[in-house]
N, C-alpha and C positions, 0 to 999 in steps of 0.2 A: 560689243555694245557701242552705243551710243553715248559719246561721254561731252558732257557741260562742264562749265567749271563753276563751280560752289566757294566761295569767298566767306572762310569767318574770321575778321579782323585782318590780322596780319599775314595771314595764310590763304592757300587757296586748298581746299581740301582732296579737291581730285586734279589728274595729271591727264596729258592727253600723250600717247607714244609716239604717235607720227608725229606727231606735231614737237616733243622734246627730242625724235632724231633728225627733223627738218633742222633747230636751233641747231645740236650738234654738229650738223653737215655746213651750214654756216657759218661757222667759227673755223670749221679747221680751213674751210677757204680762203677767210682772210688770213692764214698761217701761210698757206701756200701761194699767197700771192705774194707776196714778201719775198719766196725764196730759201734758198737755207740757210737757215742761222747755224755760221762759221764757230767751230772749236765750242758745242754743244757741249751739254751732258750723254753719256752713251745708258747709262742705268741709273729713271728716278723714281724714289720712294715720295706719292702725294698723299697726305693726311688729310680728308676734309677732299676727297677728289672728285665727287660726285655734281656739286655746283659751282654757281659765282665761281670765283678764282682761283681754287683747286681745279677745277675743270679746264680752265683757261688754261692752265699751267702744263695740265696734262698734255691739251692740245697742242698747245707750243710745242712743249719739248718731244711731242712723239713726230708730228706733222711738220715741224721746223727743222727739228735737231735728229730725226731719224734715233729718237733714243726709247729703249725699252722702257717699259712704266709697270711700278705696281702701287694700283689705288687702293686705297683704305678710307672707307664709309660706311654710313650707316642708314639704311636706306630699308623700304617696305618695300616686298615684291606684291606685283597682280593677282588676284587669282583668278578665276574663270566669270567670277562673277564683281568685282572690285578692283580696280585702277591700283596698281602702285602709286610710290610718289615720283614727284619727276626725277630727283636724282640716280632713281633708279632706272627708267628709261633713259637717264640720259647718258648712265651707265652700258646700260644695252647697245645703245646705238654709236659710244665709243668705239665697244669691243668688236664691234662688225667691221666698223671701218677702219682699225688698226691689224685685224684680221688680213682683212682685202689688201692694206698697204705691206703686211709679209713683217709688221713691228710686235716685237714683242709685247704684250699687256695681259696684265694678271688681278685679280681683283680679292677685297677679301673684304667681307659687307659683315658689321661687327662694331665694338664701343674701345675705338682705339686708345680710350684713357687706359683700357684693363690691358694687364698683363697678360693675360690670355691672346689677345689681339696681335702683341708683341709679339711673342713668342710665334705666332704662325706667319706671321709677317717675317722673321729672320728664317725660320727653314723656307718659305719659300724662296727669299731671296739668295741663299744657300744655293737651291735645287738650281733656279732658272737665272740668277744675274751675278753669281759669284761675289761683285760688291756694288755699292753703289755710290753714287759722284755726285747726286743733286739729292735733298730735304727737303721736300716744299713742307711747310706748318699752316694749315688753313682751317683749322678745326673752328667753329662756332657754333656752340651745344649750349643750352641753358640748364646741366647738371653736368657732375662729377664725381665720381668716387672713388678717392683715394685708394691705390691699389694697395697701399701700407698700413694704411690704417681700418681701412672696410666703411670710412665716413661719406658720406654724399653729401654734395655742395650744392647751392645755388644760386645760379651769376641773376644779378638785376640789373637794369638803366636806373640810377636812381642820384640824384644829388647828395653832395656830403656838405653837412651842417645845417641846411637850412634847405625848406622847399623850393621848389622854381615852380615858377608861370610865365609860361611864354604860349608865342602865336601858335597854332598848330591844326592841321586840317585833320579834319574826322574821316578818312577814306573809306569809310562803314557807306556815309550821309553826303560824301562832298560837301561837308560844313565847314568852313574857317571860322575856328574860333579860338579858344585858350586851354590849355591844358593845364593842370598844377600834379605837380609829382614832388612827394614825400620824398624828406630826408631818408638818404640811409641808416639802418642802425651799424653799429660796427663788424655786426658779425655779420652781416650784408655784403660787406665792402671785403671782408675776408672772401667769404665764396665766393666773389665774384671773381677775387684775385686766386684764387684755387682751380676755377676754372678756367677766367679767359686770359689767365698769366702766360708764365713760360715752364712752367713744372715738368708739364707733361712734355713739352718739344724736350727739354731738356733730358727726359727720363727716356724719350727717343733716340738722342744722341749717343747718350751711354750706352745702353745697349748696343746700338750698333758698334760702337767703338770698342766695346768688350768683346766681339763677337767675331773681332777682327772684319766690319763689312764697309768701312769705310775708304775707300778710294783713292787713291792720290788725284788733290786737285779737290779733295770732296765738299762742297757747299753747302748750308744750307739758307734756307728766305722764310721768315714768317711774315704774313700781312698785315699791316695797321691803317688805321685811320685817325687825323689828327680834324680836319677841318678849320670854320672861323672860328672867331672869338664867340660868333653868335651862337654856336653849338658848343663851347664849352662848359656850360654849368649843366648840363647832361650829361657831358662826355666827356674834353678831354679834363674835369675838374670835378668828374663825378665819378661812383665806383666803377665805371669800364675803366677810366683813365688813370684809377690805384693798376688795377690788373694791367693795361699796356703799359706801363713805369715798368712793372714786373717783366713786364717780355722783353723790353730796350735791356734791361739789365739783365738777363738771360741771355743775350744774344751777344752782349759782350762776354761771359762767362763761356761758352760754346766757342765763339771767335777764337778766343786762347785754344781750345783744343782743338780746332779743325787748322791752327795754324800750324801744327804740327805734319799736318797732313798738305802743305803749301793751299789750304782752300780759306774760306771765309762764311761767317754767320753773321747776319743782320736783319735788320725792320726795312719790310720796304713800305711805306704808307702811301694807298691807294686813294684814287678820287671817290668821292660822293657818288654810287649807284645804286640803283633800284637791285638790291638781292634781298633773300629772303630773313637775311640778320639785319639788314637797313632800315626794315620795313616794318621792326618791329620798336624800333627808337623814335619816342617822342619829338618834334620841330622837325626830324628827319625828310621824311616826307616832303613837306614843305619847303622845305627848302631847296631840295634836291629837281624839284617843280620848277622852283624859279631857276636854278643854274643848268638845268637841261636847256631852257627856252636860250639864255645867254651866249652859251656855248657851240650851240646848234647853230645861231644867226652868228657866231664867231667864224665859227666851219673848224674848230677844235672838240668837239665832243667825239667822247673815248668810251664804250662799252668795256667791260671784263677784258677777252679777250684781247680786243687793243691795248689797253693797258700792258696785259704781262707780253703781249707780242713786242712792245715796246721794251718792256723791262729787258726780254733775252735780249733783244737784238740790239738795243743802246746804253745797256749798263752791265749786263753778265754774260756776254759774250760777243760774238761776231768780232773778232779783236777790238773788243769796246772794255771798260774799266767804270769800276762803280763813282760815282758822284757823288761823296757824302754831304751834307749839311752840317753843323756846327755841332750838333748832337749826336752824329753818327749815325743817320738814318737817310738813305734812298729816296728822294721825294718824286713817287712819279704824280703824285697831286700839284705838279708845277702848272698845270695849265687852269688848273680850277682857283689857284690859287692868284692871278695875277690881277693886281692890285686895281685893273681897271674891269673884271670881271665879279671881282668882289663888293667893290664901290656901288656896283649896279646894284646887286643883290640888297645891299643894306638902302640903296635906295630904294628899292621895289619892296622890298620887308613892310611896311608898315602899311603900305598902300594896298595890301592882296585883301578883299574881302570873297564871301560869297559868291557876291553878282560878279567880279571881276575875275576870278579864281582862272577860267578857260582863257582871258584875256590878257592877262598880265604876265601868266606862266607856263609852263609846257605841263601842267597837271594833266591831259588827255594823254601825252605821252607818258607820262609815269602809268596811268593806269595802264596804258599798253605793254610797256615793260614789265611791268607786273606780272598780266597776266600771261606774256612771254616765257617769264620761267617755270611755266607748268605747261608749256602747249599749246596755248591760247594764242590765236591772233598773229599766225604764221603764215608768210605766204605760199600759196602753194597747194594747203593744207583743204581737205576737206573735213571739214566737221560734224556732215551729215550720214557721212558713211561709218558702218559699222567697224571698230578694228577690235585685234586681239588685246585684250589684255592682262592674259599669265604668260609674259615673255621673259626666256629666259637667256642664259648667257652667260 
Protein backbone atom coordinates (compact mmCIF):
# COMPACT_ATOMS: atom_id res chain seq x y z
CA UNK A 1 0.00 0.00 0.00
CA UNK A 2 0.42 3.42 -0.06
CA UNK A 3 1.00 4.87 3.26
CA UNK A 4 0.65 8.72 4.49
CA UNK A 5 1.27 9.63 7.90
CA UNK A 6 -1.84 10.49 10.09
CA UNK A 7 -0.90 12.69 13.12
CA UNK A 8 -3.33 12.60 16.34
CA UNK A 9 -1.65 14.73 18.95
CA UNK A 10 1.32 13.33 20.13
CA UNK A 11 1.53 10.32 17.91
CA UNK A 12 1.60 9.61 14.31
CA UNK A 13 -0.69 6.67 13.84
CA UNK A 14 0.83 4.97 10.77
CA UNK A 15 4.55 4.09 10.05
CA UNK A 16 6.20 3.86 6.83
CA UNK A 17 8.91 0.63 6.51
CA UNK A 18 11.27 1.90 4.22
CA UNK A 19 11.40 4.74 5.41
CA UNK A 20 11.88 3.36 9.43
CA UNK A 21 14.76 1.00 7.68
CA UNK A 22 16.37 4.05 5.72
CA UNK A 23 16.46 5.84 9.76
CA UNK A 24 17.92 2.56 10.89
CA UNK A 25 20.50 2.16 8.24
CA UNK A 26 21.53 5.76 9.30
CA UNK A 27 22.33 5.40 12.59
CA UNK A 28 24.28 2.43 12.57
CA UNK A 29 26.49 4.66 10.03
CA UNK A 30 27.20 7.01 12.17
CA UNK A 31 28.27 4.01 14.78
CA UNK A 32 30.48 2.96 12.00
CA UNK A 33 31.97 5.90 11.30
CA UNK A 34 33.47 6.23 14.59
CA UNK A 35 35.02 3.01 14.46
CA UNK A 36 35.14 0.48 17.10
CA UNK A 37 34.37 1.09 20.38
CA UNK A 38 37.48 -0.53 22.41
CA UNK A 39 36.61 -3.05 25.54
CA UNK A 40 32.73 -3.11 24.49
CA UNK A 41 30.15 -5.13 25.93
CA UNK A 42 30.20 -8.80 24.07
CA UNK A 43 26.21 -9.77 25.37
CA UNK A 44 23.45 -6.97 25.76
CA UNK A 45 19.92 -7.32 27.20
CA UNK A 46 17.97 -3.61 25.82
CA UNK A 47 14.50 -3.15 27.56
CA UNK A 48 12.59 -0.38 25.66
CA UNK A 49 14.82 -1.45 22.23
CA UNK A 50 12.57 -0.75 19.53
CA UNK A 51 12.97 3.29 19.59
CA UNK A 52 14.67 6.65 20.63
CA UNK A 53 17.61 5.36 22.84
CA UNK A 54 16.98 1.72 23.21
CA UNK A 55 17.43 1.55 19.67
CA UNK A 56 20.49 3.73 19.74
CA UNK A 57 21.84 1.57 22.30
CA UNK A 58 21.20 -1.38 20.39
CA UNK A 59 22.99 0.15 17.45
CA UNK A 60 26.04 1.18 19.28
CA UNK A 61 26.71 -1.81 21.01
CA UNK A 62 26.06 -4.30 18.02
CA UNK A 63 27.61 -2.01 15.17
CA UNK A 64 30.46 -0.36 17.54
CA UNK A 65 31.05 -2.97 20.01
CA UNK A 66 30.56 -6.10 17.63
CA UNK A 67 28.26 -7.40 20.67
CA UNK A 68 25.32 -9.67 20.51
CA UNK A 69 21.86 -8.18 21.46
CA UNK A 70 18.56 -9.24 22.85
CA UNK A 71 15.65 -6.53 22.42
CA UNK A 72 12.66 -6.59 24.41
CA UNK A 73 9.56 -4.39 23.26
CA UNK A 74 6.55 -3.89 22.55
CA UNK A 75 5.53 -3.16 19.32
CA UNK A 76 2.30 -3.86 16.74
CA UNK A 77 3.16 -5.87 13.61
CA UNK A 78 1.59 -5.05 9.87
CA UNK A 79 -0.82 -6.84 8.40
CA UNK A 80 -1.66 -7.19 4.73
CA UNK A 81 -3.70 -4.59 4.91
CA UNK A 82 -2.44 -2.06 7.99
CA UNK A 83 0.98 -0.55 8.76
CA UNK A 84 2.67 -1.63 11.90
CA UNK A 85 4.19 0.83 14.34
CA UNK A 86 7.52 2.12 13.56
CA UNK A 87 9.29 0.44 16.44
CA UNK A 88 8.40 -2.53 14.82
CA UNK A 89 9.79 -1.73 11.41
CA UNK A 90 12.58 -0.38 12.94
CA UNK A 91 12.86 -3.70 14.64
CA UNK A 92 12.64 -5.42 11.22
CA UNK A 93 15.15 -3.54 9.58
CA UNK A 94 17.66 -4.02 12.76
CA UNK A 95 17.54 -7.64 12.42
CA UNK A 96 18.49 -7.72 8.57
CA UNK A 97 21.19 -5.81 9.16
CA UNK A 98 22.71 -7.46 12.15
CA UNK A 99 21.94 -10.63 10.17
CA UNK A 100 24.12 -9.41 7.10
CA UNK A 101 26.91 -8.12 9.80
CA UNK A 102 27.13 -12.22 11.00
CA UNK A 103 26.00 -10.34 14.99
CA UNK A 104 24.02 -12.02 17.03
CA UNK A 105 20.29 -10.50 17.65
CA UNK A 106 17.25 -11.87 19.21
CA UNK A 107 14.16 -10.23 19.84
CA UNK A 108 11.04 -10.81 22.04
CA UNK A 109 7.99 -8.34 21.36
CA UNK A 110 5.85 -8.62 24.79
CA UNK A 111 4.98 -6.19 28.11
CA UNK A 112 8.43 -6.43 29.85
CA UNK A 113 6.98 -5.30 33.18
CA UNK A 114 5.33 -9.03 33.26
CA UNK A 115 6.89 -11.95 34.45
CA UNK A 116 6.18 -13.77 31.65
CA UNK A 117 8.41 -11.59 29.50
CA UNK A 118 11.17 -12.39 32.05
CA UNK A 119 11.10 -15.49 32.17
CA UNK A 120 11.50 -15.95 28.20
CA UNK A 121 13.86 -13.42 28.18
CA UNK A 122 16.41 -15.72 30.70
CA UNK A 123 16.00 -18.99 28.61
CA UNK A 124 16.69 -17.31 25.67
CA UNK A 125 19.52 -15.76 27.10
CA UNK A 126 20.46 -19.22 28.61
CA UNK A 127 20.13 -20.87 24.93
CA UNK A 128 22.07 -18.11 22.72
CA UNK A 129 24.43 -15.74 25.11
CA UNK A 130 25.25 -17.78 28.21
CA UNK A 131 25.26 -14.39 30.25
CA UNK A 132 25.13 -10.92 29.84
CA UNK A 133 27.63 -7.79 30.58
CA UNK A 134 25.45 -4.67 29.47
CA UNK A 135 21.38 -3.67 31.06
CA UNK A 136 20.24 -1.04 29.07
CA UNK A 137 16.69 0.35 31.02
CA UNK A 138 14.74 2.40 28.50
CA UNK A 139 11.28 1.47 28.99
CA UNK A 140 8.63 4.43 28.52
CA UNK A 141 4.92 2.91 28.79
CA UNK A 142 2.03 4.96 30.25
CA UNK A 143 0.81 1.82 32.29
CA UNK A 144 1.88 -0.87 34.53
CA UNK A 145 1.04 -3.91 36.21
CA UNK A 146 2.32 -5.02 39.08
CA UNK A 147 3.50 -8.64 38.41
CA UNK A 148 2.88 -9.15 42.61
CA UNK A 149 0.08 -7.73 43.09
CA UNK A 150 -2.08 -8.07 39.46
CA UNK A 151 -2.59 -3.95 40.15
CA UNK A 152 -2.22 -1.60 37.02
CA UNK A 153 -0.77 1.71 37.30
CA UNK A 154 -0.90 4.94 35.49
CA UNK A 155 2.12 7.37 34.91
CA UNK A 156 0.96 11.19 34.26
CA UNK A 157 3.08 14.69 33.37
CA UNK A 158 1.31 16.39 35.95
CA UNK A 159 2.45 19.15 38.58
CA UNK A 160 2.54 18.37 42.48
CA UNK A 161 0.50 20.86 44.65
CA UNK A 162 -0.51 23.25 42.63
CA UNK A 163 -1.33 23.69 38.71
CA UNK A 164 1.08 25.23 36.16
CA UNK A 165 0.55 27.48 33.15
CA UNK A 166 3.19 28.01 31.00
CA UNK A 167 3.93 28.89 27.20
CA UNK A 168 3.24 25.90 25.09
CA UNK A 169 2.78 25.30 21.26
CA UNK A 170 -0.27 23.39 20.10
CA UNK A 171 1.57 20.98 17.42
CA UNK A 172 -2.17 19.84 16.44
CA UNK A 173 -2.59 23.95 15.03
CA UNK A 174 1.06 25.46 15.18
CA UNK A 175 -0.46 27.81 17.84
CA UNK A 176 1.66 29.27 20.56
CA UNK A 177 -0.10 29.80 23.27
CA UNK A 178 -0.60 28.62 27.24
CA UNK A 179 -1.37 25.53 28.61
CA UNK A 180 -2.47 24.82 32.32
CA UNK A 181 -2.13 21.28 33.71
CA UNK A 182 -3.74 20.11 37.06
CA UNK A 183 -2.16 19.15 40.12
CA UNK A 184 -1.56 15.75 40.63
CA UNK A 185 -3.64 13.74 43.04
CA UNK A 186 -1.43 11.47 45.24
CA UNK A 187 -2.29 8.39 43.88
CA UNK A 188 -1.09 9.98 40.56
CA UNK A 189 2.22 10.63 41.77
CA UNK A 190 2.26 6.94 43.00
CA UNK A 191 1.73 5.39 39.58
CA UNK A 192 3.51 7.24 38.03
CA UNK A 193 6.36 6.30 40.37
CA UNK A 194 5.28 2.53 39.83
CA UNK A 195 5.77 2.91 36.41
CA UNK A 196 8.34 5.33 35.31
CA UNK A 197 10.51 4.53 38.63
CA UNK A 198 13.15 1.69 39.07
CA UNK A 199 10.99 -1.38 40.15
CA UNK A 200 10.82 -2.84 37.38
CA UNK A 201 14.92 -2.31 36.26
CA UNK A 202 15.32 -3.58 39.55
CA UNK A 203 13.01 -6.62 39.36
CA UNK A 204 15.35 -7.12 35.95
CA UNK A 205 18.36 -7.23 37.92
CA UNK A 206 17.47 -9.79 40.27
CA UNK A 207 16.38 -12.07 38.19
CA UNK A 208 19.17 -12.06 36.14
CA UNK A 209 21.37 -12.24 39.06
CA UNK A 210 19.42 -15.22 40.57
CA UNK A 211 19.82 -16.95 37.43
CA UNK A 212 23.26 -16.86 37.56
CA UNK A 213 23.36 -14.52 33.95
CA UNK A 214 25.14 -11.69 35.04
CA UNK A 215 28.77 -11.37 33.65
CA UNK A 216 31.71 -10.28 35.12
CA UNK A 217 32.27 -6.58 34.44
CA UNK A 218 28.30 -6.57 33.98
CA UNK A 219 26.76 -2.96 33.78
CA UNK A 220 23.82 -1.56 33.65
CA UNK A 221 22.38 2.35 32.29
CA UNK A 222 18.99 3.52 32.65
CA UNK A 223 18.01 7.04 30.83
CA UNK A 224 16.80 10.22 32.41
CA UNK A 225 16.15 13.59 31.69
CA UNK A 226 16.61 16.47 34.02
CA UNK A 227 16.60 19.63 31.79
CA UNK A 228 16.11 23.69 32.94
CA UNK A 229 14.60 25.25 35.66
CA UNK A 230 12.00 26.34 33.01
CA UNK A 231 10.71 22.55 32.64
CA UNK A 232 10.80 21.83 36.00
CA UNK A 233 7.28 22.42 37.56
CA UNK A 234 6.31 19.71 34.87
CA UNK A 235 9.12 17.54 35.37
CA UNK A 236 11.86 17.59 37.28
CA UNK A 237 9.23 18.95 40.33
CA UNK A 238 6.40 17.08 39.03
CA UNK A 239 5.10 13.47 39.26
CA UNK A 240 7.80 12.16 36.52
CA UNK A 241 10.47 13.70 38.85
CA UNK A 242 8.91 11.59 42.20
CA UNK A 243 9.31 8.57 39.70
CA UNK A 244 13.11 9.58 38.31
CA UNK A 245 14.10 10.21 42.37
CA UNK A 246 12.97 6.53 42.40
CA UNK A 247 15.33 5.36 39.49
CA UNK A 248 18.64 7.53 40.97
CA UNK A 249 17.88 5.64 44.10
CA UNK A 250 17.48 2.31 42.42
CA UNK A 251 20.47 2.52 40.68
CA UNK A 252 22.42 3.05 43.56
CA UNK A 253 20.74 -0.07 45.22
CA UNK A 254 21.65 -2.22 41.81
CA UNK A 255 25.28 -0.35 42.01
CA UNK A 256 25.92 -2.37 45.40
CA UNK A 257 25.11 -5.47 43.53
CA UNK A 258 26.71 -5.31 40.12
CA UNK A 259 29.82 -4.25 42.38
CA UNK A 260 30.13 -7.57 43.17
CA UNK A 261 30.28 -8.44 39.83
CA UNK A 262 33.48 -5.51 39.32
CA UNK A 263 30.60 -3.58 37.07
CA UNK A 264 28.41 -0.51 37.72
CA UNK A 265 24.57 0.85 37.59
CA UNK A 266 23.67 4.40 36.98
CA UNK A 267 21.22 7.37 35.36
CA UNK A 268 22.66 8.55 32.54
CA UNK A 269 20.42 11.75 31.69
CA UNK A 270 19.98 12.61 28.22
CA UNK A 271 19.43 15.85 26.08
CA UNK A 272 16.07 17.33 25.11
CA UNK A 273 14.78 15.25 21.81
CA UNK A 274 12.11 14.98 19.66
CA UNK A 275 10.98 10.92 20.65
CA UNK A 276 7.82 9.72 21.02
CA UNK A 277 7.78 10.12 25.19
CA UNK A 278 8.97 13.85 24.63
CA UNK A 279 6.40 14.68 22.56
CA UNK A 280 3.89 13.90 24.70
CA UNK A 281 5.05 16.55 27.63
CA UNK A 282 3.57 19.74 28.05
CA UNK A 283 6.37 23.20 27.28
CA UNK A 284 8.33 20.26 25.80
CA UNK A 285 7.77 20.75 22.49
CA UNK A 286 8.68 24.20 22.66
CA UNK A 287 11.14 24.33 23.91
CA UNK A 288 12.99 21.71 22.44
CA UNK A 289 12.08 24.17 19.16
CA UNK A 290 14.09 26.74 20.40
CA UNK A 291 17.26 24.60 21.65
CA UNK A 292 17.38 22.72 18.28
CA UNK A 293 17.64 26.26 16.42
CA UNK A 294 20.54 27.15 19.08
CA UNK A 295 22.47 24.13 19.02
CA UNK A 296 22.35 23.64 15.37
CA UNK A 297 23.81 27.51 14.58
CA UNK A 298 26.26 26.07 17.57
CA UNK A 299 27.42 23.00 15.27
CA UNK A 300 26.77 20.97 18.73
CA UNK A 301 23.40 19.35 18.17
CA UNK A 302 23.20 15.48 19.02
CA UNK A 303 20.23 13.11 17.85
CA UNK A 304 19.68 9.76 20.03
CA UNK A 305 22.03 7.96 18.38
CA UNK A 306 24.95 10.64 18.88
CA UNK A 307 24.15 10.76 22.22
CA UNK A 308 24.59 7.02 23.25
CA UNK A 309 27.49 6.84 20.53
CA UNK A 310 28.96 9.30 22.83
CA UNK A 311 28.09 7.77 25.97
CA UNK A 312 29.90 4.22 24.81
CA UNK A 313 32.71 5.71 23.47
CA UNK A 314 33.54 8.70 26.14
CA UNK A 315 32.16 7.36 29.24
CA UNK A 316 31.63 3.44 29.29
CA UNK A 317 34.05 2.30 27.40
CA UNK A 318 36.89 2.81 24.70
CA UNK A 319 39.26 2.93 27.74
CA UNK A 320 37.16 5.83 28.96
CA UNK A 321 35.72 5.94 32.68
CA UNK A 322 32.33 7.50 33.89
CA UNK A 323 32.17 11.31 34.74
CA UNK A 324 29.88 11.60 37.71
CA UNK A 325 28.21 14.77 38.76
CA UNK A 326 27.69 15.64 42.45
CA UNK A 327 24.54 13.40 42.39
CA UNK A 328 25.85 10.58 40.86
CA UNK A 329 24.50 10.76 37.46
CA UNK A 330 26.25 10.71 33.88
CA UNK A 331 25.28 14.10 32.26
CA UNK A 332 25.56 13.67 28.63
CA UNK A 333 23.02 16.69 28.59
CA UNK A 334 26.41 18.86 28.93
CA UNK A 335 26.05 20.42 25.84
CA UNK A 336 22.32 21.53 26.05
CA UNK A 337 23.09 22.55 29.28
CA UNK A 338 25.75 25.41 28.90
CA UNK A 339 25.06 28.28 30.29
CA UNK A 340 25.39 30.39 27.12
CA UNK A 341 23.01 28.15 25.44
CA UNK A 342 20.46 28.26 28.01
CA UNK A 343 20.68 32.14 28.53
CA UNK A 344 19.57 32.12 24.86
CA UNK A 345 16.72 30.01 25.38
CA UNK A 346 15.19 32.00 28.42
CA UNK A 347 15.87 35.00 26.20
CA UNK A 348 14.02 33.73 23.32
CA UNK A 349 11.18 32.14 25.81
CA UNK A 350 8.95 34.92 25.92
CA UNK A 351 9.55 36.48 22.59
CA UNK A 352 8.11 33.12 20.55
CA UNK A 353 4.52 33.88 19.30
CA UNK A 354 2.50 32.52 16.40
CA UNK A 355 3.68 34.89 13.66
CA UNK A 356 7.34 34.35 14.89
CA UNK A 357 7.13 30.48 15.87
CA UNK A 358 9.24 29.35 12.04
CA UNK A 359 11.53 32.46 12.92
CA UNK A 360 12.66 32.40 16.17
CA UNK A 361 12.96 28.62 16.52
CA UNK A 362 13.81 25.45 14.70
CA UNK A 363 9.89 24.40 15.15
CA UNK A 364 9.88 23.24 11.10
CA UNK A 365 12.74 20.92 12.26
CA UNK A 366 10.98 19.47 15.12
CA UNK A 367 8.01 18.76 12.92
CA UNK A 368 10.49 17.03 10.70
CA UNK A 369 11.98 14.85 13.42
CA UNK A 370 8.75 14.10 14.37
CA UNK A 371 7.71 12.86 11.61
CA UNK A 372 11.19 11.08 11.30
CA UNK A 373 10.37 8.61 13.67
CA UNK A 374 7.57 6.99 11.85
CA UNK A 375 9.20 7.08 8.24
CA UNK A 376 8.32 10.31 7.26
CA UNK A 377 10.67 12.69 5.55
CA UNK A 378 13.54 10.45 4.82
CA UNK A 379 16.03 10.86 2.25
CA UNK A 380 16.12 8.56 -0.26
CA UNK A 381 12.69 7.37 0.32
CA UNK A 382 9.83 7.13 -1.99
CA UNK A 383 6.59 7.64 -0.68
CA UNK A 384 4.58 7.11 -3.73
CA UNK A 385 5.55 3.65 -4.28
CA UNK A 386 3.59 0.95 -3.05
CA UNK A 387 5.62 -1.22 -0.12
CA UNK A 388 4.87 -4.23 1.89
CA UNK A 389 3.48 -4.05 5.02
CA UNK A 390 3.15 -7.55 7.08
CA UNK A 391 6.88 -7.74 7.42
CA UNK A 392 8.20 -9.93 9.39
CA UNK A 393 11.45 -10.97 11.14
Amino acid sequence: MIIKPKVRGFVCITAHPEGCAANVREQIEVVKKGGEVKNGPKNILVLGASTGYGLASRITGAFGCGANTLGVFFERPGTDSKPGSAGWYNTAAFQKEAEAAGLGSWNINGDAFSDDIKDRAISMIKEHMGKVDLIVYSLAAPRRTDPETGVTYKSCLKPIGQSYTAKTVNTDKDLVGEVTVNSATEDEVEGTRKVMGGEDWERWINRLDDEGLLAEGASSVAYDYLGPDLTWPIYKNGSIGVAKQHLKDTAERINSKLKLYRGVAFCSVNKALVTQASSAIPVIPLYISILYKLMKEKGNHEGCIEQIDRLFRTQMYNDSCLDFDDEGLVRMDDYEMQEDIQNKVKELWPQVTTENLYELTDYQGYKDEFLKLFGFGVDGVDYEADVATDIEF
